[in-house]
N, C-alpha and C positions, 0 to 999 in steps of 0.2 A: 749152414750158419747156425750158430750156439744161437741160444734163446737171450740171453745175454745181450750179445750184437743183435739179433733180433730188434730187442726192446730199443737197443738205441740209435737205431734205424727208422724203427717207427716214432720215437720221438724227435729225432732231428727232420725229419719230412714232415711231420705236424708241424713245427715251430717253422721248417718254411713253409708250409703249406698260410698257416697262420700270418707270416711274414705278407707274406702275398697279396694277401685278403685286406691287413691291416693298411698298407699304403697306398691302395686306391682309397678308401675308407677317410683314411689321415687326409691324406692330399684334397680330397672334396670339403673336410670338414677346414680345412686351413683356406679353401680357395674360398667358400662360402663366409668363413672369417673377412678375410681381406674386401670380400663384396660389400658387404655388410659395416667396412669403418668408413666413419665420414671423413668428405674430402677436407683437407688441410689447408682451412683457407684463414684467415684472423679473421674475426667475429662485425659479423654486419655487412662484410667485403661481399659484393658482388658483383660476378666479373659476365663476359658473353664467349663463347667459344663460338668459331665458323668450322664447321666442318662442312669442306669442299666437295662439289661430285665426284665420285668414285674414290673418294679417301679409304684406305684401308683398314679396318680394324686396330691393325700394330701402330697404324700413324697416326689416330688419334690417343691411342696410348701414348703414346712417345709423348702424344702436346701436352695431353696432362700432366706428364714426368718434369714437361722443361716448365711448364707454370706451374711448378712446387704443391701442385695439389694431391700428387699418389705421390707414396715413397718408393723405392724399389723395388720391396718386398708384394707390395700391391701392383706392378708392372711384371714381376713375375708369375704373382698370382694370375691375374686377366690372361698371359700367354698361354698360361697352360688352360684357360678357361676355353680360352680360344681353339685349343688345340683339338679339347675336347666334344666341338661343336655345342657350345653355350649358343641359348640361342640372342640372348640379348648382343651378340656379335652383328646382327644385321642394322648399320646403324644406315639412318637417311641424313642426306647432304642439308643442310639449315644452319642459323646462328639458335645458339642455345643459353638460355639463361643457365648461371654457375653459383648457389646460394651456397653459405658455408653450413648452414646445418643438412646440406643433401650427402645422402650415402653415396658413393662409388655407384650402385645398384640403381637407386635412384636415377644417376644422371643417366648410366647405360640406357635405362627403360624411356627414359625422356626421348633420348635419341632413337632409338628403335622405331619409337610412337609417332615419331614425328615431331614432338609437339613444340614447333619453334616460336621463337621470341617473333611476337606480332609488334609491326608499326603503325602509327596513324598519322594519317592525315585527315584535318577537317575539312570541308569545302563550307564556308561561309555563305549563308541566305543572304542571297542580293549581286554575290560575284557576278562575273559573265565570265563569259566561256575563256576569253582572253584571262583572267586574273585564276581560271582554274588551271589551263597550260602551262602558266608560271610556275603555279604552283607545287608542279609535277615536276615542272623542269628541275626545280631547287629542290627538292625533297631527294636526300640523300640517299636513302633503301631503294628509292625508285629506279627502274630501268627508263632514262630516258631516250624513247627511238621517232620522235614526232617531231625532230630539227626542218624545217622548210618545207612542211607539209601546212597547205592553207586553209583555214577554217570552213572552206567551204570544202574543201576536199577529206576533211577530217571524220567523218561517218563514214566514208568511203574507206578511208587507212585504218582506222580500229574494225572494218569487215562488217558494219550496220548494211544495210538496206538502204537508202534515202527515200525515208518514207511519202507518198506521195505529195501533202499535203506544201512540202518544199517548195514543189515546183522548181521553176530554173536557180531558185535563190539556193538551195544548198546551204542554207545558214544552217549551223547546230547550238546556238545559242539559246537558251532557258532549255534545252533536252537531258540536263545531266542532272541528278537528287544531289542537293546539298544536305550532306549530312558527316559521321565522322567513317570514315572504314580505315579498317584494319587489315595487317596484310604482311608477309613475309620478305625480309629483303629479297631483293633481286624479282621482285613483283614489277611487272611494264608497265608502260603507262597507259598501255591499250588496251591492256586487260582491268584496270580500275576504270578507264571511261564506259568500255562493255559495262561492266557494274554497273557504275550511276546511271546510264542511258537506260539499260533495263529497269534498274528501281523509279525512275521517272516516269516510265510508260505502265509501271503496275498502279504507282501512287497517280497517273494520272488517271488514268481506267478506274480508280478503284470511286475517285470524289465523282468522276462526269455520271458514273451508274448512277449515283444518290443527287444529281443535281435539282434545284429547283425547277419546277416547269414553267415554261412561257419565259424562257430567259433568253436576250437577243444574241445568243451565240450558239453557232451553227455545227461547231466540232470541237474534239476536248483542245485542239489545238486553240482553237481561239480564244479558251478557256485557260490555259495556259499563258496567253498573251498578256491576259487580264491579270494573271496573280504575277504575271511577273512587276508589270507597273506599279501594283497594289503593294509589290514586296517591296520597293524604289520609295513608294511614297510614305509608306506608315514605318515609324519607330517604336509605337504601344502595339503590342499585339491585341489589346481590346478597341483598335482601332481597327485592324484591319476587314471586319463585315461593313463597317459602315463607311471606310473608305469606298470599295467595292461596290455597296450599294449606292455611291453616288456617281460612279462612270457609268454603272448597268441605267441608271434613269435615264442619264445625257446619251445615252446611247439607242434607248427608248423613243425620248422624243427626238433623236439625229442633231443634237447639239453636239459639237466637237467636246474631247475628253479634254484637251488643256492640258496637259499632265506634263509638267519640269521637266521629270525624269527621260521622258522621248525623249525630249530635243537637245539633252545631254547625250543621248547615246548616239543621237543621228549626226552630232557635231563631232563625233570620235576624240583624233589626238586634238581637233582644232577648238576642243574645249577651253577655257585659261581660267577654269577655276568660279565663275559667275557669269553666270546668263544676263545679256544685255538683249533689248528691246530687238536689235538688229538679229540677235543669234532665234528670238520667236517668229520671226519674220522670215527667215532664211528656211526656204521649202527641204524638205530631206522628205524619205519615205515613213521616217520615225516623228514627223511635227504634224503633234496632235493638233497647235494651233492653229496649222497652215490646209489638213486634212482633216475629214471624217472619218469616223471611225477607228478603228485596231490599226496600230501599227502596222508592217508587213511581218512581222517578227518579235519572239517574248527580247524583249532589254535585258533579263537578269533568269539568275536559276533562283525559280522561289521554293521557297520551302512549306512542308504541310500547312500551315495555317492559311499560308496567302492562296495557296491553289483552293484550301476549302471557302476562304472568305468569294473566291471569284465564283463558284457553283453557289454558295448557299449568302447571297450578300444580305445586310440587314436592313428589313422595309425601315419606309420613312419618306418624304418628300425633302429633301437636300440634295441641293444641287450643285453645292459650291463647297472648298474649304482652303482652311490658310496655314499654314506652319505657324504656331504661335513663341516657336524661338526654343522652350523647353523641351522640343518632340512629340506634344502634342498639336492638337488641332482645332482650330474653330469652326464648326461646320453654319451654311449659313443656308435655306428656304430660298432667299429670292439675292438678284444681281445685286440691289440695294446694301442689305444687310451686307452681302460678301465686300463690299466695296468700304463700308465703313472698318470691319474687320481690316481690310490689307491697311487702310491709312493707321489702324492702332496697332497692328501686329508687324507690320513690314516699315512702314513710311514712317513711325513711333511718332504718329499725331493721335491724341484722343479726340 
């Protein structure tokens, strides 16, 4: 071979040699391009994608393609991303929030991460156990699987223990933390009652350790009975020690607790909205007026304040008190005083 041909031998092998080198080079910098532009959404829009279990890489491309947020050129980018074991390809199954200033990259990483769109639900201080089932039931992210399972059977179904203190009752009533949680579609409803029934027994562990001494209750449970009524009766939270401190007294010297809120709970559906003379009268396991002492069971799920006001209630000799119409309360020392109270608070004589 002439040096001639030589030479342009060795230039046409460099320049494909160079060829070569150039289009992987290109291609990573055009894929890295397309990673890098943001999705094509109009400004402010914010949408949710569900990527399903075992969705494939190309099938969530595709979704993006059909809801107009990658162009083509960005769906052939991601293939070849894919092809080349990108690792941001490993997406997990969730709903994903879709903001118009997120990059392509961004979203990938979201999904990769995991990090899906959280729902909430509140569970309101003073529900009972019945108005938290509801609430699960209606709550659309929720998986609901608790159809015809009975409240006494209900610690049994979300896999609790029933802790001794039950006995034959089996009630799960005042055992769940009312508070807000947050949680990914397709969350059960068993696995949020797990939740609050553990958060309930940490917050309840955590007040009975700090309780005051010489107080007439015997276990955090019955410590819990107590904040639940207390949750039922006070609407001021700077009511709720001194509420407290006047069942712990009556309970001291074995006076019945009197408390509305039992013998609302112990009259269940056959409530109608106001307590008559007859419905105080009428014996249940929950009539404070008719029994001594704690109910057999918390009425309501209370929330931190009421369970601290039941450990730590506020000294003082009162013995009585009245709704005075606003949500406050009259508190009253002796029968006397409480009695003039209900004729100008309830009976509106002064």
């Amino acid at each position: 071979m002439s040096s001639r041909a030589l030479r342009i031998t060795l230039v046409f092998v460099s320049a494909v040699a160079v060829l070569v080198l150039a289009v992987p080079v290109v291609g990573y910098l055009w894929v890295g391009q397309r990673l890098d532009a943001p999705l094509q959404m109009a400004p402010e829009e914010q949408r949710i994608v569900q990527i399903e279990p075992g969705s494939s890489f190309r099938g969530v491309v595709n979704r993006l393609a059909a809801a107009g947020w990658i162009d083509e050129q960005t769906v052939w980018a991601l293939r070849l991303y894919a092809r080349a074991g990108g690792e941001l390809t490993r997406l997990q199954a969730g709903e994903y929030a879709v903001e118009e200033s997120l990059r392509v990259r961004d979203l990938l990483d979201r999904m990769q991460r995991g990090e899906v769109v959280n729902h909430r639900l509140t569970v309101i201080e003073g529900w009972t156990v019945a108005d938290l089932i509801g609430a699960l039931r209606r709550h659309d992210a929720i998986r609901f699987t608790l159809e015809g399972v009975a409240e006494s059977d209900l610690l049994a179904a979300i896999g609790i223990e029933t802790p001794d203190y039950l006995h034959s009752e089996r009630h799960p009533e005042g055992l769940f933390y009312p508070t807000t949680y947050r949680f990914p579609r397709g969350t059960s409803d068993r696995q949020l009652l797990r939740q609050a029934y553990t958060e309930m027994q940490r917050r309840l562990a955590a007040v009975w350790a700090q309780r005051q001494s010489g107080l007439p209750l015997d276990s955090p449970y019955e410590a819990l009975i107590l904040a639940s009524i207390v949750e039922r009766e006070a609407a001021l939270a700077e009511e709720r020690p001194r509420i407290a401190g006047v069942f712990i007294r009556r309970l001291e010297k074995g006076m019945r607790l009197q408390a509305d809120p039992t013998v609302v709970y112990g009259l269940g559906d056959e409530f109608e909205g106001r307590l008559r003379r007859a419905d105080l009268r009428r014996d249940t396991p929950y009539n404070t007026y008719t029994r001594h002492g704690l109910p057999v069971t918390p009425i309501a799920l209370p929330g931190s304040a009421s369970l601290q006001a039941a450990v730590d209630p506020a000294p003082g000799d009162e013995l009585y008190f009245v709704a005075r119409g606003d949500g406050s309360h009259h508190f009253s020392k002796t029968l006397e005083e409480h009695n003039r109270a209900v004729q100008r608070y309830i009976l509106g004589r002064q």
